[in-house]
C-alpha positions in Angstrom: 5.4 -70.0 88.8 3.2 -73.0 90.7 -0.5 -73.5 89.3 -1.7 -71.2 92.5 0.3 -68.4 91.5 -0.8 -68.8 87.4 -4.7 -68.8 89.0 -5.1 -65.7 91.0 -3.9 -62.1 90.0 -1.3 -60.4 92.9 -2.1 -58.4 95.2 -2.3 -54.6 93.3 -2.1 -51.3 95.2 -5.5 -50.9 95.3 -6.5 -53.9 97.2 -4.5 -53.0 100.2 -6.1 -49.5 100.2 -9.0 -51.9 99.9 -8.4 -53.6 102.8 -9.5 -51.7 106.1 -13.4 -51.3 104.1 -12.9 -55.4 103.3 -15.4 -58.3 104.2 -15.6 -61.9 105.0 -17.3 -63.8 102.4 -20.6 -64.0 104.4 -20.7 -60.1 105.4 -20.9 -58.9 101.6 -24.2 -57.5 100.4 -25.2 -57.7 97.1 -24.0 -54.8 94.6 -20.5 -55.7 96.6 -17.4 -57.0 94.7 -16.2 -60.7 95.5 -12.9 -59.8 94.0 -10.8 -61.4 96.7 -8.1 -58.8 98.4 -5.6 -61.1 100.2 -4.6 -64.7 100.4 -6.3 -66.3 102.9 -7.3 -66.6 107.1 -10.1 -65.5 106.8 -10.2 -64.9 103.1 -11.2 -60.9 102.9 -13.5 -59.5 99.8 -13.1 -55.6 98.1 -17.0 -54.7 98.9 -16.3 -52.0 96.3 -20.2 -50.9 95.3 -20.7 -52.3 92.0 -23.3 -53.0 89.5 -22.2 -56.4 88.9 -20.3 -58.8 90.5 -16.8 -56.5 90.6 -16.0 -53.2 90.9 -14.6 -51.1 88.0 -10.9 -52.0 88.8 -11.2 -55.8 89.4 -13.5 -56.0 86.2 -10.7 -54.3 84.2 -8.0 -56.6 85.7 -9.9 -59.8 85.2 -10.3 -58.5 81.7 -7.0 -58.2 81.2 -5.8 -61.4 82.6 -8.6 -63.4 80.6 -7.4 -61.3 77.3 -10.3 -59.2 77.0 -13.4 -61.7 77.5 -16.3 -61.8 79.6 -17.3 -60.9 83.3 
């Protein structure tokens, strides 16, 4: 696995049913999650409505890749 690969969670399920409600990086509102959905040209953002700065789904998995720690 490259240093790219160890850095960013795949691709789940959920962020290709994400995808067709996705936004460029400039589009998202605030309350939107920045988690981003795919790898790149243009780089596309969930825009889940959240509270914080991800959705319920991409908080849990960035919990779970950082062990448990912090937003």
């Amino acid at each position: 696995m490259n240093k790219l690969e160890t850095e960013f969670a795949p691709a789940s399920r959920y962020d290709t049913e994400r995808l067709p409600f996705a936004k460029r990086l400039e589009d998202l509102q605030p309350g939107e999650c920045i988690w981003p959905i795919n790898s790149g040209g243009p780089y596309l953002f969930c825009a889940a409505k959240t509270n914080g700065r991800y959705c319920p789904h991409h908080k849990a998995r960035l919990l779970q890749k950082r062990g448990g720690h912090g937003d």
